[in-house]
ZAMAR-617471 format. One record per residue (C-alpha): x, y, z; residue number from 1. Coordinates in nm, 2 decimals, decimal comma. Last residue first. Layout:
residues N
       x       y       z    i
       X       Y       Z  NUM
...
//
This chain:
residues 231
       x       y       z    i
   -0,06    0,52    2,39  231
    0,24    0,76    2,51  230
    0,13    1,03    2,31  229
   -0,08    1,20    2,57  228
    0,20    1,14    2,82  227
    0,47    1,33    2,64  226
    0,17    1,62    2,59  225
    0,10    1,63    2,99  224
    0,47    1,62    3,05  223
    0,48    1,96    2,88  222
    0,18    2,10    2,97  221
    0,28    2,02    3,37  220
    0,65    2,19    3,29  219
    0,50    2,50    3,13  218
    0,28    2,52    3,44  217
    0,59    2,48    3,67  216
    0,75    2,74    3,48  215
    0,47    3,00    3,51  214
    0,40    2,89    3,91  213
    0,80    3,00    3,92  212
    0,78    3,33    3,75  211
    0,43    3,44    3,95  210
    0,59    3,36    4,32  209
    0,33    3,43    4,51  208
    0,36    3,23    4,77  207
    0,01    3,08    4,74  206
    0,01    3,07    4,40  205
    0,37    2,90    4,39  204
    0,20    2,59    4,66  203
   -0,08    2,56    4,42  202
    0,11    2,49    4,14  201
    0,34    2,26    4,33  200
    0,00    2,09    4,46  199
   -0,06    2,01    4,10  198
    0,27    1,83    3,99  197
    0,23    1,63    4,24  196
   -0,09    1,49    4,22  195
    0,00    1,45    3,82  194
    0,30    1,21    3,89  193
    0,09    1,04    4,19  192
   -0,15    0,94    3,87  191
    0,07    0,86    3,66  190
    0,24    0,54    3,76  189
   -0,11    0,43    3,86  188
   -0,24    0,49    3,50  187
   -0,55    0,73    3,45  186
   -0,31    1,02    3,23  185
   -0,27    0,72    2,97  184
   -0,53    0,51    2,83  183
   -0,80    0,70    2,99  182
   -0,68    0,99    2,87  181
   -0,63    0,87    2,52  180
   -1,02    0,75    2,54  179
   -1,14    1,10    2,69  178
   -1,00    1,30    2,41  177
   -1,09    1,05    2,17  176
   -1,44    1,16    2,26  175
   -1,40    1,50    2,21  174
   -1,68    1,68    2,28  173
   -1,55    1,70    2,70  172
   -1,23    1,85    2,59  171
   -1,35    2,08    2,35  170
   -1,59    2,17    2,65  169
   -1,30    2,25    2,91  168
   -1,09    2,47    2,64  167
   -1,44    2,68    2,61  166
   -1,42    2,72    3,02  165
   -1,09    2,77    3,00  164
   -1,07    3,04    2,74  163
   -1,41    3,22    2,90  162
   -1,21    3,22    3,26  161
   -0,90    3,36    3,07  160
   -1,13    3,61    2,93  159
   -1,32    3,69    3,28  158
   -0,94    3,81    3,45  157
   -0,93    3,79    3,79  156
   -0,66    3,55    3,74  155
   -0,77    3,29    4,06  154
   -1,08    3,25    3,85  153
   -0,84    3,04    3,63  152
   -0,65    2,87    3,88  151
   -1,02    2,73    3,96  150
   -1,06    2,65    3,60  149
   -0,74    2,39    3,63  148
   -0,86    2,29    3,97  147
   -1,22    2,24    3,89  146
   -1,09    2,06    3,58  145
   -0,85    1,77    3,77  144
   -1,13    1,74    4,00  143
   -1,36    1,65    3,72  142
   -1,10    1,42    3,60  141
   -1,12    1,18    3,88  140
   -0,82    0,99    3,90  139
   -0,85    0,69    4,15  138
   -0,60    0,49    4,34  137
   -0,76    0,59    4,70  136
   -0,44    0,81    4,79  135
   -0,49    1,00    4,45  134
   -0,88    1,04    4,55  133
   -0,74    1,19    4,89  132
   -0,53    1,39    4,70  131
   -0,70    1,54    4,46  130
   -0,96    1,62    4,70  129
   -0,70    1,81    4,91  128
   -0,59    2,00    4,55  127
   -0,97    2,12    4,55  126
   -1,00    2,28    4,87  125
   -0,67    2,44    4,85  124
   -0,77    2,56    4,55  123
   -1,05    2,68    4,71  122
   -0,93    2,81    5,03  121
   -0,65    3,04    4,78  120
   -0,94    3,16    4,57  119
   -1,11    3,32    4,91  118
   -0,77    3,44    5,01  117
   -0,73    3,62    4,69  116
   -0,55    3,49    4,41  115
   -0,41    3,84    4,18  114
   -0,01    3,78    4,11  113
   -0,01    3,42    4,15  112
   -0,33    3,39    3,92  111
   -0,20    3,60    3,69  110
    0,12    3,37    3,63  109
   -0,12    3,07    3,61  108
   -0,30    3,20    3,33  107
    0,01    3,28    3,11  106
    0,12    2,89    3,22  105
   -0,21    2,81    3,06  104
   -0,26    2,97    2,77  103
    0,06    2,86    2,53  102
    0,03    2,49    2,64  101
   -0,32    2,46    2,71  100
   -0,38    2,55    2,36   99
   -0,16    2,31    2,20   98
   -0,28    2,06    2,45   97
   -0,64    2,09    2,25   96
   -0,53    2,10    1,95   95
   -0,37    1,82    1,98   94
   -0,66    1,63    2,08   93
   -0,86    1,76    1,82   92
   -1,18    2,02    1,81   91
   -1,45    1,84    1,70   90
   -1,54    1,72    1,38   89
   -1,30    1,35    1,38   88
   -1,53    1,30    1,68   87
   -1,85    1,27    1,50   86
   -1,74    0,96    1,31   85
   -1,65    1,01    0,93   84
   -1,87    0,86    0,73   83
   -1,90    0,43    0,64   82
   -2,07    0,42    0,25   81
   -1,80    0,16    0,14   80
   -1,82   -0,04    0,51   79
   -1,54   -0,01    0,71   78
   -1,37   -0,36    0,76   77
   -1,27   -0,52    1,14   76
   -1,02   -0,60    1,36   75
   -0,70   -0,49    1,15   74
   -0,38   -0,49    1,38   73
   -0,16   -0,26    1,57   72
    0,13   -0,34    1,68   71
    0,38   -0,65    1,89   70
    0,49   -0,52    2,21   69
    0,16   -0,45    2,33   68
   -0,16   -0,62    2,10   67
   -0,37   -0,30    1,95   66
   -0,69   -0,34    1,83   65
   -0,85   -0,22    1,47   64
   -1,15   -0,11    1,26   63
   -1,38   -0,06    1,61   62
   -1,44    0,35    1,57   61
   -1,20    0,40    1,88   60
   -0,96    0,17    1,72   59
   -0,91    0,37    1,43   58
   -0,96    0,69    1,61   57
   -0,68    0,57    1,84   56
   -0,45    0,48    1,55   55
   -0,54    0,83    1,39   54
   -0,44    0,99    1,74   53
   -0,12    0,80    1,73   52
   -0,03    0,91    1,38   51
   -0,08    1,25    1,46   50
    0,12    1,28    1,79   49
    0,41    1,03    1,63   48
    0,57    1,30    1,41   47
    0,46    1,38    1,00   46
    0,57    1,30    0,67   45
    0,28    1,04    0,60   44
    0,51    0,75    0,50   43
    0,81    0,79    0,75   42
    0,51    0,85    1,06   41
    0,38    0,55    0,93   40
    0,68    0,36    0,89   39
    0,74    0,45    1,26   38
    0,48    0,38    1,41   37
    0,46    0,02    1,27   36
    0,27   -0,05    0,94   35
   -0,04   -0,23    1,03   34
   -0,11   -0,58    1,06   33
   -0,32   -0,78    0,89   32
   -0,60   -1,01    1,09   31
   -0,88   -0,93    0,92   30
   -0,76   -0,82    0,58   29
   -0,57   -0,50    0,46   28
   -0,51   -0,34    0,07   27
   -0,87   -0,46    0,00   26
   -0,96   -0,10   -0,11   25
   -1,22   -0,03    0,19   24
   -0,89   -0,04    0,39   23
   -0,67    0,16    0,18   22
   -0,93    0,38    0,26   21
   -0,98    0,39    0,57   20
   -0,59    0,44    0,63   19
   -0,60    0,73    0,38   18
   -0,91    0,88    0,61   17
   -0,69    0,83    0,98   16
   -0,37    0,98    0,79   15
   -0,60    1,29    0,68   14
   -0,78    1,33    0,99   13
   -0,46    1,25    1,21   12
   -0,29    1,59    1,00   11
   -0,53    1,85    1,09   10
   -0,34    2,13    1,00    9
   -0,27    2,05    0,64    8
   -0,02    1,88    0,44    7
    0,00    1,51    0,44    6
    0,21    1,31    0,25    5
    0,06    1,02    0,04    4
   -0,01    0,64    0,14    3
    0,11    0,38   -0,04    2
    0,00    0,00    0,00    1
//
């Protein structure tokens, strides 16, 4: 099979459609196995993020499964008339940590600057929660979001409120959003990871040092993309 070079901004669409199609065209069974990782990333002209969100739309939408160690096989056929699944139309995983990458740490460095006392019980609040379900083994993303948006209010600032409250819903339309999460950010040797990484957030807040919440929110982005693509 060939596949072409993609172009656009929305690269996992493209490679996730060519691999349909070479699908629907007979060049995979039942049972074949895809090119690894890296072929595909060779063939398409792109990193591992896109590829590994087509492979998760692939499997999300039941046309393959994934065996550790060995790749990613063919489970089942599309059927010629078979559309795009609702989540390839919302707002992508990628795009979504790209966001919280550049708005974020800007967020967080407000919030240092501005978090009333009020804000502070709240995030203290919150990061206590965290804990105790971190303590219990479980990740519970709503408390991961109250925090996040509760940073937010921190700011004083009602656009950077309005951009996590919109960055909020793209993640809860995307459904592959909440399958690469759960295949990642929900593991145990995560979880403590993330606690952590929190509760020095809220620890610069409270000590107002703006430079160092900043870097420690560029740090949490960071690792949160590395383990986004660790499917």
């Amino acid at each position: 099979m060939n596949f072409n070079p993609v172009t656009n901004k929305r690269l996992y669409i493209q490679i996730y459609e060519q691999i349909v199609e070479q699908m629907k065209s007979g060049a995979f069974k039942i049972g074949d196995k895809l090119p690894s990782e890296r072929e595909l990333c060779e063939q398409f002209g792109v990193s591992r993020a896109p590829v590994r969100q087509a492979l998760s739309a692939l499997e999300m939408n039941g046309f393959t499964y994934s065996r550790q160690g060995e790749g990613v096989y063919i489970k089942s056929l599309p059927a010629d008339e078979v559309l795009s699944p609702a989540f390839l139309k919302s707002v992508s995983p990628e795009d979504i940590v790209e966001a919280r990458m550049n708005i974020e740490p800007l967020i967080v460095r407000f919030a240092a600057m501005r978090a009333t006392k009020e804000d502070l019980a709240e995030l203290n609040e919150t990061i206590q929660q965290m804990e105790m379900e971190t303590n219990e083994g479980v990740y519970v993303p709503e408390t991961d979001e109250k925090l996040h948006n509760g940073i937010a209010k921190a700011s004083h600032n009602d656009l950077f409120i309005q951009f996590m409250a919109a960055i909020s819903n793209a993640m809860k339309q995307q459904q592959m959003w909440t399958f690469i999460r759960d295949r990642t950010v929900t593991r145990p040797d995560f979880r403590g990871v993330n606690f952590h990484e929190h509760k020095n957030l809220i620890e610069a807040i409270e000590d107002r040092d703006a430079e160092k919440a900043e870097s420690l929110m560029k740090l949490h982005m960071d690792n949160l993309y590395e383990r986004y693509w660790k499917v």
